[in-house]
C-alpha positions as a printed Julia matrix, in Angstrom:
116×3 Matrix{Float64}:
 61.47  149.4   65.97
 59.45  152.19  67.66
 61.35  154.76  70.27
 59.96  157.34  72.43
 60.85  160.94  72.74
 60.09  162.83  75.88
 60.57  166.48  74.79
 60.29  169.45  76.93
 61.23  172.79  75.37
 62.05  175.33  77.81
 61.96  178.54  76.16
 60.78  182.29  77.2
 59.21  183.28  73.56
 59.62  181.38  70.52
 58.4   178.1   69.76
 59.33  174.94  67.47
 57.75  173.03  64.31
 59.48  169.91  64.17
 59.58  167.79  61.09
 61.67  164.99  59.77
 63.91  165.68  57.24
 66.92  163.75  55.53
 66.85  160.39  53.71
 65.11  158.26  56.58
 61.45  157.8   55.85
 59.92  158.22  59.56
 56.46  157.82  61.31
 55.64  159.75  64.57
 52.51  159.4   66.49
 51.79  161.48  69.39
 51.79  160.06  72.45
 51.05  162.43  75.36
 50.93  166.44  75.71
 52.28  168.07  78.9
 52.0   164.79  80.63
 48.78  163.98  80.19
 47.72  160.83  77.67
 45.95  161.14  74.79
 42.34  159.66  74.84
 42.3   158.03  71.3
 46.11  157.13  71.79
 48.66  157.11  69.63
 47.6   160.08  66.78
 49.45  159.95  63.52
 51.0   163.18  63.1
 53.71  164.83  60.88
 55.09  167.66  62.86
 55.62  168.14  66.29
 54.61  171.72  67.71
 56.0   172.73  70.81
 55.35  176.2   72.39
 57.25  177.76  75.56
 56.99  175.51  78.18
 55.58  172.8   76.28
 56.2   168.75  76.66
 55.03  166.27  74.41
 55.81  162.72  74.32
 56.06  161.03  70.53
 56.96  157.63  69.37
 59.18  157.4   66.41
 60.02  154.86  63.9
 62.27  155.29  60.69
 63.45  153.32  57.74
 65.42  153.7   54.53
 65.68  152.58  51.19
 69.19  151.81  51.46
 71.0   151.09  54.63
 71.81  152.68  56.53
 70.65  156.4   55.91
 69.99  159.33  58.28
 67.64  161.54  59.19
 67.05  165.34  61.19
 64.82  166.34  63.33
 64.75  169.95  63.23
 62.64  172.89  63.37
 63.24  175.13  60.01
 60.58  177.91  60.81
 61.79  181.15  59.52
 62.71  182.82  62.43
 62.68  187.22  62.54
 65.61  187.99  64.72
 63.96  191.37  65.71
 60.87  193.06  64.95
 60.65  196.51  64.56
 59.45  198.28  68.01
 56.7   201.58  68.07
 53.86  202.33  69.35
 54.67  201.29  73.05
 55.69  197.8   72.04
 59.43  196.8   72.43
 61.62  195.02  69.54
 62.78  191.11  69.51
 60.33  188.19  68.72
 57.05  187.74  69.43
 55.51  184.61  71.5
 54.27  183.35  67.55
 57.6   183.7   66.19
 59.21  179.59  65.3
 62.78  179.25  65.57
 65.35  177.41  63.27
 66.87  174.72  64.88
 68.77  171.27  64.59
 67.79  169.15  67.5
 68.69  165.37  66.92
 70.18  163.41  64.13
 68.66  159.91  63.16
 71.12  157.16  62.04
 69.19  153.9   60.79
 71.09  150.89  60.93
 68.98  147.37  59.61
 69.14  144.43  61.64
 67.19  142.21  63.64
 66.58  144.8   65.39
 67.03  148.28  63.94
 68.79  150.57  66.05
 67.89  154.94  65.61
């Protein structure tokens, strides 16, 4: 069963890698970036990059090798919590800075129709 994510991350600086990690085995294929479609639609891809600002719409689908399992999709990008100022420039993270973050866990149920 394939489910789509509409993801907007509304950030000032940092941005977000985001992976699947956890015992679910999961396929994402990107759908759409900042509203617009892709032309050669959908595109495999393994990590979801999302920048300040950013949308992206992705279509997920997981299984397990035993049922049920879960999964996490999270954003583990090591993440400087300051950077040393000088030189005119101020401290804190930098617009290429990735932050470390747990944004939805994936429970995968079998059925008839597989729920996530």
């Amino acid at each position: 069963t394939w489910h789509r994510l509409r993801m907007a991350y509304a950030a000032v600086e940092q941005g977000l890698q985001l992976q699947v990690t956890g015992d679910a085995t999961c396929t994402l294929k990107l759908l759409a970036k900042d509203g617009i479609y892709l032309t050669d639609l959908p595109r495999d891809i393994t990590t979801v990059i999302l920048f300040p600002g950013a949308r992206a719409d992705v279509a997920i689908s997981c299984t397990c090798a035993t049922y049920p399992c879960t999964g996490m999709l999270a954003s583990n990008a090591n993440r400087r919590l300051q950077r040393p100022g000088g030189r005119g420039r101020g401290g804190g993270p930098g617009p290429n800075d990735m932050v470390a973050a747990d944004l939805l866990e994936l429970s995968v149920t079998a059925g008839a129709s597989s729920t996530l």
